[in-house]
mmCIF file as gemmi writes it, N, C-alpha and C atoms, coordinates in Angstrom:
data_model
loop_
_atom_site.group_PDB
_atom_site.id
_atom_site.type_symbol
_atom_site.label_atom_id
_atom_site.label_alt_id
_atom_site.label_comp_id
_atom_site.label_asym_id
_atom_site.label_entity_id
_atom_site.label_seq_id
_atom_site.pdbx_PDB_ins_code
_atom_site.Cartn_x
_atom_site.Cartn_y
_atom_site.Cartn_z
_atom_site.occupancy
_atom_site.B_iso_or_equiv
_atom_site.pdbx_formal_charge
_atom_site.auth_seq_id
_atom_site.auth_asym_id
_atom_site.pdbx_PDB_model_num
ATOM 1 N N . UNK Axp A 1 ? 127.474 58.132 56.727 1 0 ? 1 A 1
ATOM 2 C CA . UNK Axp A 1 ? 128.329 57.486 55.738 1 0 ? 1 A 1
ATOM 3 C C . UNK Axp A 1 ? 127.468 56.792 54.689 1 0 ? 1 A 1
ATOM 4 N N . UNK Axp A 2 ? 127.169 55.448 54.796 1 0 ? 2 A 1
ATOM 5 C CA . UNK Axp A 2 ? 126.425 54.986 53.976 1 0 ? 2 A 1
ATOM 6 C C . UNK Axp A 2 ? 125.004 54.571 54.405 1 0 ? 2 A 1
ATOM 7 N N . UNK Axp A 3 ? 124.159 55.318 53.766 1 0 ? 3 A 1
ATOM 8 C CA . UNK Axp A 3 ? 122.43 55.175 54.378 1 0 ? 3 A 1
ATOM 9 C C . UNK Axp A 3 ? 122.209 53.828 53.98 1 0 ? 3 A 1
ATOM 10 N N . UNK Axp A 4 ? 122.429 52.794 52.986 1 0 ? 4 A 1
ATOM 11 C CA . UNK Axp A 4 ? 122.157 51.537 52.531 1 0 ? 4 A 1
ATOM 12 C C . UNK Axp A 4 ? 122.298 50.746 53.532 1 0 ? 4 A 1
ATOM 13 N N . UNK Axp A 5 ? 123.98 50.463 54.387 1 0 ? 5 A 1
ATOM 14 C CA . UNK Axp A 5 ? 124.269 50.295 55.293 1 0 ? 5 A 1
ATOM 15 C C . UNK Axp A 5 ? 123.2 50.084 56.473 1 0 ? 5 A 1
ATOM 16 N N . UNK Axp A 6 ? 122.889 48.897 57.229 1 0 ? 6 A 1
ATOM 17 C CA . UNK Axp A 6 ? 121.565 48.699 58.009 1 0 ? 6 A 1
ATOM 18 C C . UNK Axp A 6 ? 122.359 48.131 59.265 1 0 ? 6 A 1
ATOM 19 N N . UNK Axp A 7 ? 121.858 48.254 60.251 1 0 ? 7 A 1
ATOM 20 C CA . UNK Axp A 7 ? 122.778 47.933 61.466 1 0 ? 7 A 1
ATOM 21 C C . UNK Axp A 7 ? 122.187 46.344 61.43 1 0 ? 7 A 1
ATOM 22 N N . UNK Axp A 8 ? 122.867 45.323 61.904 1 0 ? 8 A 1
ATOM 23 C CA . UNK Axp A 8 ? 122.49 43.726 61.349 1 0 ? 8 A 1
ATOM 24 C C . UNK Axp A 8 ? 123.084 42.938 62.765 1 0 ? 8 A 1
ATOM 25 N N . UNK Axp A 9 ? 123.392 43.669 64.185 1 0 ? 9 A 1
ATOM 26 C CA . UNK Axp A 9 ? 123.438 42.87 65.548 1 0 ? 9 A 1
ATOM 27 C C . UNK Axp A 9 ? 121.856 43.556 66.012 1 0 ? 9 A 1
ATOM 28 N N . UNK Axp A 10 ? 122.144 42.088 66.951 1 0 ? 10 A 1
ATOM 29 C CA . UNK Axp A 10 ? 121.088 41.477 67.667 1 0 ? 10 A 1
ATOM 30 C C . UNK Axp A 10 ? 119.65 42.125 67.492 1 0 ? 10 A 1
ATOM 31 N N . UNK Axp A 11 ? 119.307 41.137 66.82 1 0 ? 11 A 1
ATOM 32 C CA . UNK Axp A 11 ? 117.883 41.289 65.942 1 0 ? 11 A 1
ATOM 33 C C . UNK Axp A 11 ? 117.41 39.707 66.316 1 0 ? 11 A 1
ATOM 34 N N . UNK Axp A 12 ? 116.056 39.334 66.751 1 0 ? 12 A 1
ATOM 35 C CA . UNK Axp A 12 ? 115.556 38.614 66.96 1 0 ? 12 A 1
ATOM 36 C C . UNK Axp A 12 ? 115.014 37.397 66.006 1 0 ? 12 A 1
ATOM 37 N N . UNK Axp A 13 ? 115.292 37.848 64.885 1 0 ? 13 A 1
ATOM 38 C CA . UNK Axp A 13 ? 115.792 36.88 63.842 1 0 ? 13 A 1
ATOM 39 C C . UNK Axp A 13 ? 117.292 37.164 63.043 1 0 ? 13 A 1
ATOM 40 N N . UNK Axp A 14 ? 118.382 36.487 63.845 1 0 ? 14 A 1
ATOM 41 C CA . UNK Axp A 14 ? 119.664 36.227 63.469 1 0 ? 14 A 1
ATOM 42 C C . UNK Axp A 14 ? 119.763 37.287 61.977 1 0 ? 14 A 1
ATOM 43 N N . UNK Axp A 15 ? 120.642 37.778 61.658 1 0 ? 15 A 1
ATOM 44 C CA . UNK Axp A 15 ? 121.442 38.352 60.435 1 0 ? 15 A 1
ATOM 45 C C . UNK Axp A 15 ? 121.786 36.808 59.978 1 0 ? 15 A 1
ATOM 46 N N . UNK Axp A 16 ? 122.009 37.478 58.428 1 0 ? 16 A 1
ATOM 47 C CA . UNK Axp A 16 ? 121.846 36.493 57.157 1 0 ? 16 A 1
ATOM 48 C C . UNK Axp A 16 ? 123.29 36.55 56.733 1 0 ? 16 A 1
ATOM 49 N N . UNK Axp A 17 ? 123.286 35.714 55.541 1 0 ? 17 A 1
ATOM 50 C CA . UNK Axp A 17 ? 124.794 35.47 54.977 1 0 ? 17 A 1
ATOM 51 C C . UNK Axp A 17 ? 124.506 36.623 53.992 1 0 ? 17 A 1
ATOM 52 N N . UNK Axp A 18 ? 123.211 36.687 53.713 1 0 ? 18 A 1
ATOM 53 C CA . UNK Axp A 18 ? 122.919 37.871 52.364 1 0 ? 18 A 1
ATOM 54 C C . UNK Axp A 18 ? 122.964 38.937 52.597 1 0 ? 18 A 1
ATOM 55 N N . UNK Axp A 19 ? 122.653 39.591 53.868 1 0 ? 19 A 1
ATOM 56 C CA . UNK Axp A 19 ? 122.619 40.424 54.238 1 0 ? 19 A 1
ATOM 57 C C . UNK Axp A 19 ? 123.846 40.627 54.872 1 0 ? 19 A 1
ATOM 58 N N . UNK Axp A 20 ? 124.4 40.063 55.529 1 0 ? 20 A 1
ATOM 59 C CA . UNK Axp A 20 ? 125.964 40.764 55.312 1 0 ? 20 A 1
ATOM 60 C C . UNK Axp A 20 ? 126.812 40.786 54.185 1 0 ? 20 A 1
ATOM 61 N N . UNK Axp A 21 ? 126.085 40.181 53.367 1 0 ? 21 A 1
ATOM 62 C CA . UNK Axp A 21 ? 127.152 40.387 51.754 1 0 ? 21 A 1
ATOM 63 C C . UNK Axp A 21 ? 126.505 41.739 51.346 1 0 ? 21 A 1
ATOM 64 N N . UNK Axp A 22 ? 125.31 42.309 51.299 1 0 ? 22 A 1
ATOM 65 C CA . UNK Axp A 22 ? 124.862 42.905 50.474 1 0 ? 22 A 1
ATOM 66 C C . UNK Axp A 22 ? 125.034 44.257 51.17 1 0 ? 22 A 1
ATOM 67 N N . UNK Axp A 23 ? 125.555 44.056 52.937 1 0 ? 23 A 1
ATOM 68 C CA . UNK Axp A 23 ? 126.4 45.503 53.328 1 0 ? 23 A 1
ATOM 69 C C . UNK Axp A 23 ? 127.812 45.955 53.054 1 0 ? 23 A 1
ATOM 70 N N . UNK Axp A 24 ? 128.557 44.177 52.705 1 0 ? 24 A 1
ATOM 71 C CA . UNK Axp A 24 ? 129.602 44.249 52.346 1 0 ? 24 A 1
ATOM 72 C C . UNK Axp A 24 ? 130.246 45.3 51.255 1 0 ? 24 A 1
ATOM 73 N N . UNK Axp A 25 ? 129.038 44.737 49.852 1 0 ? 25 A 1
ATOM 74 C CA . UNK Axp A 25 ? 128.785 45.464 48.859 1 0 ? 25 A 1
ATOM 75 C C . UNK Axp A 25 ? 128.617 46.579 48.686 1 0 ? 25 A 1
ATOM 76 N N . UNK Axp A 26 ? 127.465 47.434 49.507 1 0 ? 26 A 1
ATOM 77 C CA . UNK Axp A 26 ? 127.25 48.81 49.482 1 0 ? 26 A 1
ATOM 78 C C . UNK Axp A 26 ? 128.417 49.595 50.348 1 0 ? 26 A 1
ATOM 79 N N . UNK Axp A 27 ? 129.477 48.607 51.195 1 0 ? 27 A 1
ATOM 80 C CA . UNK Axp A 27 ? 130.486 49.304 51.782 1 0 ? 27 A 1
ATOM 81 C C . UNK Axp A 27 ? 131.642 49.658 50.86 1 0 ? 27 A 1
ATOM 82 N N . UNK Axp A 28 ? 132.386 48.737 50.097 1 0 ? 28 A 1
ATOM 83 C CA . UNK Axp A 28 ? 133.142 48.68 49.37 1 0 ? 28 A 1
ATOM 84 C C . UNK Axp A 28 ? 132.627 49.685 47.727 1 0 ? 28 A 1
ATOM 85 N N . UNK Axp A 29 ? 131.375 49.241 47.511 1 0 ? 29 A 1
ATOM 86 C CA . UNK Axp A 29 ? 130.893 50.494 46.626 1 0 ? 29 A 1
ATOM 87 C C . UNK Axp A 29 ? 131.262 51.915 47.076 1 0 ? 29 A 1
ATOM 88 N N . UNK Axp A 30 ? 131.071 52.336 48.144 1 0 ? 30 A 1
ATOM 89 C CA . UNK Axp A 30 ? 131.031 53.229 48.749 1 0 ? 30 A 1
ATOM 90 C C . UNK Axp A 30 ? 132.423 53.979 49.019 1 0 ? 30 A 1
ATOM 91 N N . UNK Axp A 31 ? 133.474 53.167 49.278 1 0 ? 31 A 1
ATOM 92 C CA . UNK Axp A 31 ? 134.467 53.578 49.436 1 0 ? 31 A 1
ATOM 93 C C . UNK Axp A 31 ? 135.431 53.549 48.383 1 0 ? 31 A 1
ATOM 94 N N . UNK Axp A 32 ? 134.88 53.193 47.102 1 0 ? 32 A 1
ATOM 95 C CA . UNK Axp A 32 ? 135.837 52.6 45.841 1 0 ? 32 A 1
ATOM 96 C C . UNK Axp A 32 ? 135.248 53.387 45.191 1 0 ? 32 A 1
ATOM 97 N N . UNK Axp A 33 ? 134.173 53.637 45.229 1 0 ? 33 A 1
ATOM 98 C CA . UNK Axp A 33 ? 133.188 54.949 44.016 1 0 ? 33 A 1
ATOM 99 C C . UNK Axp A 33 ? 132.98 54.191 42.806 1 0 ? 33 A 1
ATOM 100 N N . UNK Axp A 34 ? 133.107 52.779 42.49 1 0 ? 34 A 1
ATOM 101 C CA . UNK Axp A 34 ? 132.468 51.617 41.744 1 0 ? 34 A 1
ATOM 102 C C . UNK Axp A 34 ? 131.057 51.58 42.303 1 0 ? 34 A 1
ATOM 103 N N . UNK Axp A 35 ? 129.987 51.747 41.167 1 0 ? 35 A 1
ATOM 104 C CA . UNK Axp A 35 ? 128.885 50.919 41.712 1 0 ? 35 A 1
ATOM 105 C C . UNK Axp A 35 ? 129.022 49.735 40.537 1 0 ? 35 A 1
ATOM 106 N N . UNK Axp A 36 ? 129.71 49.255 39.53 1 0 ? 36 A 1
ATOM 107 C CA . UNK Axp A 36 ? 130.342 48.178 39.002 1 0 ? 36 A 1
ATOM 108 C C . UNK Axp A 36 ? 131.152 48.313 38.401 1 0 ? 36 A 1
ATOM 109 N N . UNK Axp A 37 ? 132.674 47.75 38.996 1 0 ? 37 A 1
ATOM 110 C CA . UNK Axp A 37 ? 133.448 47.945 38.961 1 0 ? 37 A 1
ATOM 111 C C . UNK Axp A 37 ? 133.631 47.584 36.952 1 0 ? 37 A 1
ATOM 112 N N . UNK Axp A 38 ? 135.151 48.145 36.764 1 0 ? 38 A 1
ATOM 113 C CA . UNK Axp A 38 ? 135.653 47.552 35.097 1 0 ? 38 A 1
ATOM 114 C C . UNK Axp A 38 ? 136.108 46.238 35.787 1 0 ? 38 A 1
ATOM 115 N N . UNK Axp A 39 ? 135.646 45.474 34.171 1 0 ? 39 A 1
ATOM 116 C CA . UNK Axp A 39 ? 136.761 44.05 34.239 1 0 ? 39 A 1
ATOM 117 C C . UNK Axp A 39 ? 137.958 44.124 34.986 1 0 ? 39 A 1
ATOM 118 N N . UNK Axp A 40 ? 139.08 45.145 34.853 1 0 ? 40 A 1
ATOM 119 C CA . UNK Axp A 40 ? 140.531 45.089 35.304 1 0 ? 40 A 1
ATOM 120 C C . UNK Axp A 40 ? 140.215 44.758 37.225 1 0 ? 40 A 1
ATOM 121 N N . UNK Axp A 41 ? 139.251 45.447 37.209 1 0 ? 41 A 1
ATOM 122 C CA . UNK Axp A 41 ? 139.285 45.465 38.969 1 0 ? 41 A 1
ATOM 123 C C . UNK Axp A 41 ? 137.895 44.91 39.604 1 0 ? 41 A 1
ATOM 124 N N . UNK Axp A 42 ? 137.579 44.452 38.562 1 0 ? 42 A 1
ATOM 125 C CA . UNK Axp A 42 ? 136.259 43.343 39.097 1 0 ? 42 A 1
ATOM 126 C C . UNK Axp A 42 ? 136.883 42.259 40.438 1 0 ? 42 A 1
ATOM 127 N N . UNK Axp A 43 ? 138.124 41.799 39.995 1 0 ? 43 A 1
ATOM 128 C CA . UNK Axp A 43 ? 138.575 40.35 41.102 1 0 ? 43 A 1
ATOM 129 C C . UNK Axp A 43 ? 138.667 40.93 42.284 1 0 ? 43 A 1
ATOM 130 N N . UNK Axp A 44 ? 139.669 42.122 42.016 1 0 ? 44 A 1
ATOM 131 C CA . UNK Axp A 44 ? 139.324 42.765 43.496 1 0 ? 44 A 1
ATOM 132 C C . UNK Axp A 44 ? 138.386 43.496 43.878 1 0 ? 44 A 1
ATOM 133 N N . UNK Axp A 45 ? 137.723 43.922 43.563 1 0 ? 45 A 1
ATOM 134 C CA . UNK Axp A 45 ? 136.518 44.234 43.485 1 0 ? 45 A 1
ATOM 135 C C . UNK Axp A 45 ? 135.778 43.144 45.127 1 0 ? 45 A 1
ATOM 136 N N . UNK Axp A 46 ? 135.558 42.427 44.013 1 0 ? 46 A 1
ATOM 137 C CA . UNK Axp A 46 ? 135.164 40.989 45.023 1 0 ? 46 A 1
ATOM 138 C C . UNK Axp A 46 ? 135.144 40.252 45.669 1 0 ? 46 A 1
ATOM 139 N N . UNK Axp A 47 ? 137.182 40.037 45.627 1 0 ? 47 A 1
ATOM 140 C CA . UNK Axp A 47 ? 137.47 39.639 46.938 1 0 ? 47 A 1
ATOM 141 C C . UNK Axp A 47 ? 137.626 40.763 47.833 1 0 ? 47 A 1
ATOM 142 N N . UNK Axp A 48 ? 137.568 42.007 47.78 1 0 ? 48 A 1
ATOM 143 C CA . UNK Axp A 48 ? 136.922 42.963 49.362 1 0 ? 48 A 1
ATOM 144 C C . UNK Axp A 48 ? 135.768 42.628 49.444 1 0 ? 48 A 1
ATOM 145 N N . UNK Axp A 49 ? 135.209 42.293 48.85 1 0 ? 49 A 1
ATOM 146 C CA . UNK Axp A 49 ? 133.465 42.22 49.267 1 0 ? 49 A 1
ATOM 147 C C . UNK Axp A 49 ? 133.22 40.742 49.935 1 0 ? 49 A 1
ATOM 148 N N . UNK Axp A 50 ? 134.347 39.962 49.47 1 0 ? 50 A 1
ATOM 149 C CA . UNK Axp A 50 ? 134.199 38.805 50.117 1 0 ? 50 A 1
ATOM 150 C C . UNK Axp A 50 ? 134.498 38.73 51.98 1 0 ? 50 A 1
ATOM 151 N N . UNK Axp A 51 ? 136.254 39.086 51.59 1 0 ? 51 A 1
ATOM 152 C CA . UNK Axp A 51 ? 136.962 39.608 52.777 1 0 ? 51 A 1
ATOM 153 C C . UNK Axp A 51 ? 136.15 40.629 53.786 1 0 ? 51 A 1
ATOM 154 N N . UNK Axp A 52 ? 135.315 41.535 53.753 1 0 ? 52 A 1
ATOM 155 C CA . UNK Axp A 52 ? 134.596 42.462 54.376 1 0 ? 52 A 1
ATOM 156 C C . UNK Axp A 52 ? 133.792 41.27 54.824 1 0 ? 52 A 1
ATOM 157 N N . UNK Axp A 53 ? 132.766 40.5 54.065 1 0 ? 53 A 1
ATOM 158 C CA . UNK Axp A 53 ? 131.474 39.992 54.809 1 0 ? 53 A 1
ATOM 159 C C . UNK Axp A 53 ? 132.339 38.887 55.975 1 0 ? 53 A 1
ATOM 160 N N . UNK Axp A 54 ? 132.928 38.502 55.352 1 0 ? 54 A 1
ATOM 161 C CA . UNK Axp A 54 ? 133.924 37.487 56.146 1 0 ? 54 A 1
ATOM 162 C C . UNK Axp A 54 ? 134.017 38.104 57.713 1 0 ? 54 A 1
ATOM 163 N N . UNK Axp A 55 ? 134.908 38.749 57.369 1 0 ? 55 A 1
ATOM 164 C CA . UNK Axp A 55 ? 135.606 39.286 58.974 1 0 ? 55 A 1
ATOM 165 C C . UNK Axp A 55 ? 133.999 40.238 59.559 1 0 ? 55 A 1
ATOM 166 N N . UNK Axp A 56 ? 133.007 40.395 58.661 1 0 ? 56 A 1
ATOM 167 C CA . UNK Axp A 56 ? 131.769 40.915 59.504 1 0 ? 56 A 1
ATOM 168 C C . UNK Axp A 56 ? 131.458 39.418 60.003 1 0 ? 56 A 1
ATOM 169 N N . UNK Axp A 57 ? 131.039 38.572 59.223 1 0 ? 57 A 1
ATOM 170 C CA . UNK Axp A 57 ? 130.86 37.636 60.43 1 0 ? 57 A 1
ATOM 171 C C . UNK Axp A 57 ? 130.915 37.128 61.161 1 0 ? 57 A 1
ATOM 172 N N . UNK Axp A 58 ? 132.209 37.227 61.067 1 0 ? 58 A 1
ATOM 173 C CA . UNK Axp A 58 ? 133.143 36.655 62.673 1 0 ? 58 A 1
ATOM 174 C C . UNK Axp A 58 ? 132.999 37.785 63.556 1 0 ? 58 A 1
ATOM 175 N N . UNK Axp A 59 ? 133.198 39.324 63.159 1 0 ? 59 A 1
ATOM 176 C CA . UNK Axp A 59 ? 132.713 40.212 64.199 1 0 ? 59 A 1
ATOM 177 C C . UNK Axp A 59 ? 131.443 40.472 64.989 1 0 ? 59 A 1
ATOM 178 N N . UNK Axp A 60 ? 130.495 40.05 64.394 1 0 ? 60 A 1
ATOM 179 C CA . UNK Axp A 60 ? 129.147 40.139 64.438 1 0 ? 60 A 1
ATOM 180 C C . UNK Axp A 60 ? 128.848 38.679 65.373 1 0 ? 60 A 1
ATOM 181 N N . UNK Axp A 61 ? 129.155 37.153 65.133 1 0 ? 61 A 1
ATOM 182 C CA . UNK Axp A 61 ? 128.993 36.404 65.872 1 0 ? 61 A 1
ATOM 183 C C . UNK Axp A 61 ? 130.23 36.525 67.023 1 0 ? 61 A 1
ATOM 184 N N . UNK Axp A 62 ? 131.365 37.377 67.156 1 0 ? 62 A 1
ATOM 185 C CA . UNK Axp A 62 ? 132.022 37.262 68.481 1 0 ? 62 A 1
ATOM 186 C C . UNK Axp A 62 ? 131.492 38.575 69.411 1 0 ? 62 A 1
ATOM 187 N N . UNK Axp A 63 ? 130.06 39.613 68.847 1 0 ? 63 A 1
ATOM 188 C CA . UNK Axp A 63 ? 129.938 40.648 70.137 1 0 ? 63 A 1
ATOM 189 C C . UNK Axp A 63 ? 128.917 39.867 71.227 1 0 ? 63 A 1
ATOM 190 N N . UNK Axp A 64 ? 129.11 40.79 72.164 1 0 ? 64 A 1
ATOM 191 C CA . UNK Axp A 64 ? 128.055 40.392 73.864 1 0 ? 64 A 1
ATOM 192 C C . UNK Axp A 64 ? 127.375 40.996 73.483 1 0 ? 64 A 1
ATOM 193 N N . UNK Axp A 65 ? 125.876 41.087 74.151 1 0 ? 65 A 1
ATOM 194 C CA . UNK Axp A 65 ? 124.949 42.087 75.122 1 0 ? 65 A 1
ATOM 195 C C . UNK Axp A 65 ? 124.392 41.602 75.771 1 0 ? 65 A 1
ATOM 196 N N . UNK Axp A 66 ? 123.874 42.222 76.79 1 0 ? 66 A 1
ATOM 197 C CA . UNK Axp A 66 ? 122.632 41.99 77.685 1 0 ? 66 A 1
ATOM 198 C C . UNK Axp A 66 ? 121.072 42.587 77.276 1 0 ? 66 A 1
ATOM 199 N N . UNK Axp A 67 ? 121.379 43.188 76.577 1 0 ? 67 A 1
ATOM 200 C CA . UNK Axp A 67 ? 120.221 43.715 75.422 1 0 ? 67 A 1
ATOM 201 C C . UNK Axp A 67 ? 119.232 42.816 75.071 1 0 ? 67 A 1
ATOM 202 N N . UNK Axp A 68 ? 117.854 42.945 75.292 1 0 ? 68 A 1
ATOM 203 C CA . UNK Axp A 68 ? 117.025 42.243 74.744 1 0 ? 68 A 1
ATOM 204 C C . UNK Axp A 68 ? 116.823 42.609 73.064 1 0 ? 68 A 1
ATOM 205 N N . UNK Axp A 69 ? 117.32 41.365 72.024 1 0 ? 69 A 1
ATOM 206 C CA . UNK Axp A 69 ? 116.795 41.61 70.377 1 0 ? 69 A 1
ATOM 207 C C . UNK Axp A 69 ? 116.148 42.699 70.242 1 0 ? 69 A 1
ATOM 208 N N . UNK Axp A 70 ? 116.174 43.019 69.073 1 0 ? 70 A 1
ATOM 209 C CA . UNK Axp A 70 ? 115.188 44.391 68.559 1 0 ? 70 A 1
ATOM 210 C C . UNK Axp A 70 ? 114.391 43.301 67.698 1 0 ? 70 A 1
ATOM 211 N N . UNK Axp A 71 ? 113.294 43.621 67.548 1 0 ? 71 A 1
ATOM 212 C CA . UNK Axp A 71 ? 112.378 43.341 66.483 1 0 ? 71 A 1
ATOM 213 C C . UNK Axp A 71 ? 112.735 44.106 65.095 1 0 ? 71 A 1
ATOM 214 N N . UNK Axp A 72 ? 112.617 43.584 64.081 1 0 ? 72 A 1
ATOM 215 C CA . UNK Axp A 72 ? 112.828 43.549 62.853 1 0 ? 72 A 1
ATOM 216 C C . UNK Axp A 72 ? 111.768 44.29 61.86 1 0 ? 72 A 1
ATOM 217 N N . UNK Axp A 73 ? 110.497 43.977 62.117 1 0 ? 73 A 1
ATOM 218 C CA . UNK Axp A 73 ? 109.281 44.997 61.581 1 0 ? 73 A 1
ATOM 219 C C . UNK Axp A 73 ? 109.18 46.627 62.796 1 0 ? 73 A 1
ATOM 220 N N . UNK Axp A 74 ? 109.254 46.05 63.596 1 0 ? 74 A 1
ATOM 221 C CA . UNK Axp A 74 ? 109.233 47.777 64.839 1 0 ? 74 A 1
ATOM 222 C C . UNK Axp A 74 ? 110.512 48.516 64.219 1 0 ? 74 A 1
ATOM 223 N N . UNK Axp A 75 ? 111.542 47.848 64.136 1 0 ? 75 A 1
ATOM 224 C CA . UNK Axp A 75 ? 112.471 48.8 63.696 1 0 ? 75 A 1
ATOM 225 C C . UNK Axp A 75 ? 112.674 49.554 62.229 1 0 ? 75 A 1
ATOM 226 N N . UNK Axp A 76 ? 112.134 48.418 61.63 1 0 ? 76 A 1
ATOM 227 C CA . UNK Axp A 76 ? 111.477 48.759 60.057 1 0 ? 76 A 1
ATOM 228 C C . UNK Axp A 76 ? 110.349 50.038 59.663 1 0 ? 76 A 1
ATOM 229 N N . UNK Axp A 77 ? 109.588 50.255 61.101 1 0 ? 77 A 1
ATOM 230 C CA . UNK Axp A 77 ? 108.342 50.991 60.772 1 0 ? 77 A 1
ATOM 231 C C . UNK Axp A 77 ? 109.085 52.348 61.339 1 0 ? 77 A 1
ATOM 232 N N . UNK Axp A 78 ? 109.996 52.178 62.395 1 0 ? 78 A 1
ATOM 233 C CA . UNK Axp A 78 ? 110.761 53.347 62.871 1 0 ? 78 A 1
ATOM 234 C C . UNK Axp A 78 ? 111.756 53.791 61.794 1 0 ? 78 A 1
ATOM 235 N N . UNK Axp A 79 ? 112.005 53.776 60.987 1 0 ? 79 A 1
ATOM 236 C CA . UNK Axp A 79 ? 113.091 53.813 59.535 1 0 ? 79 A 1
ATOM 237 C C . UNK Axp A 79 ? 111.556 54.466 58.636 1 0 ? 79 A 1
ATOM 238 N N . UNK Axp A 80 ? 110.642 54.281 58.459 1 0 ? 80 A 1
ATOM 239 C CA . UNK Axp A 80 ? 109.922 54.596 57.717 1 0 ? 80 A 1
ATOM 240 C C . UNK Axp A 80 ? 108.79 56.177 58.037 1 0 ? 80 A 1
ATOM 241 N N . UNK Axp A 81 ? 108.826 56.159 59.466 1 0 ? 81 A 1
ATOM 242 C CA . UNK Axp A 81 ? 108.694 56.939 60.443 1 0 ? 81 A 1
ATOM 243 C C . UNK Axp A 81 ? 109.624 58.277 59.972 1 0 ? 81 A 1
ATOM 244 N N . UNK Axp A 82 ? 110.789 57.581 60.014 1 0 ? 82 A 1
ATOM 245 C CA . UNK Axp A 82 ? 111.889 58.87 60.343 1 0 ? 82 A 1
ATOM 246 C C . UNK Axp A 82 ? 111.736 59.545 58.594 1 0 ? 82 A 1
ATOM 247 N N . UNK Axp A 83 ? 111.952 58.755 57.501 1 0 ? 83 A 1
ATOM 248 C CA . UNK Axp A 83 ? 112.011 58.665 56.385 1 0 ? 83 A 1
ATOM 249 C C . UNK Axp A 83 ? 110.934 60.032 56.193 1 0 ? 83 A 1
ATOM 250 N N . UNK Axp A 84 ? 109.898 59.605 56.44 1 0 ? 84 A 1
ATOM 251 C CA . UNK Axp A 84 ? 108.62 60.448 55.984 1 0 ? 84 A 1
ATOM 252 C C . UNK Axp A 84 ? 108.867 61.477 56.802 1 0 ? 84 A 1
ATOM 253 N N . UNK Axp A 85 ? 108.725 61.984 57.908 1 0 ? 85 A 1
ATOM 254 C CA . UNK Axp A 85 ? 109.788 63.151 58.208 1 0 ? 85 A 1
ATOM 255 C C . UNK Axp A 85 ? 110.548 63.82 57.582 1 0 ? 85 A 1
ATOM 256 N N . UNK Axp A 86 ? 111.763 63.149 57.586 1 0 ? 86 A 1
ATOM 257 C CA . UNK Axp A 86 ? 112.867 63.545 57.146 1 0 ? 86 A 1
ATOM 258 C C . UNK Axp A 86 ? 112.521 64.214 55.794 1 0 ? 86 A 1
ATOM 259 N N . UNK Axp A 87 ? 112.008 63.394 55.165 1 0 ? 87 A 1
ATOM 260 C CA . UNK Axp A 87 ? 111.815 64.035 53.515 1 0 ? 87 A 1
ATOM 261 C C . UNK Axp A 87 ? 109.803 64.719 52.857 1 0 ? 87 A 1
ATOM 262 N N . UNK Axp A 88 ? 108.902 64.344 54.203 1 0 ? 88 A 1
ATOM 263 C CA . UNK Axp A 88 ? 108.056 65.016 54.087 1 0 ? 88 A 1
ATOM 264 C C . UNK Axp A 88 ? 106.873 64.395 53.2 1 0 ? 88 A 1
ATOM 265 N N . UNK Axp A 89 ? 107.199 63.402 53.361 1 0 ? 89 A 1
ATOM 266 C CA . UNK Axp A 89 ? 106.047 62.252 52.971 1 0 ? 89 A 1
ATOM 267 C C . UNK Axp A 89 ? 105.456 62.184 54.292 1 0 ? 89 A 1
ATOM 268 N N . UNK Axp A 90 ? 103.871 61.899 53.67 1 0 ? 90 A 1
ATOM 269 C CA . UNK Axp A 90 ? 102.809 61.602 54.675 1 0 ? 90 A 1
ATOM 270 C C . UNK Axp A 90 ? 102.576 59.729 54.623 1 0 ? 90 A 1
């Protein structure tokens, strides 16, 4: 769906307010086919992007695991890993 989109539970340094806005954003981009919206539909525009990060954060601080955190650079270098693969960069 959306590659921008970054998975943001249990990471060993907590998810951000920015970072769930800024998936909010690339979600609602994504599904509206706005990457900026016109004036007429800017408000709503924004309040989904608001409403989305919202109810992500309450979803995101009400899941479990027993999962030990992921690290944040290991998972970063595994994304960069796959990347160069995928598209054939060394």
């Amino acid at each position: 769906m959306c590659r921008n989109i970054k998975t943001l539970y249990n990471f060993d340094s907590p998810v951000t307010e920015v970072e769930i806005r800024e998936a909010s954003l690339q979600f609602v981009r994504k599904i509206s086919g706005f990457n900026k919206p016109s004036k007429v539909n800017d408000k709503v525009f924004n309040q989904a992007v608001e409403k989305i990060a919202t109810d992500s954060q309450k979803f995101l601080n009400s899941l479990v695991t027993v999962r030990q955190p992921r690290n944040r650079e290991i998972e970063a270098q595994r994304a960069r890993t796959r990347a160069a693969k995928r598209f054939g960069m060394s």
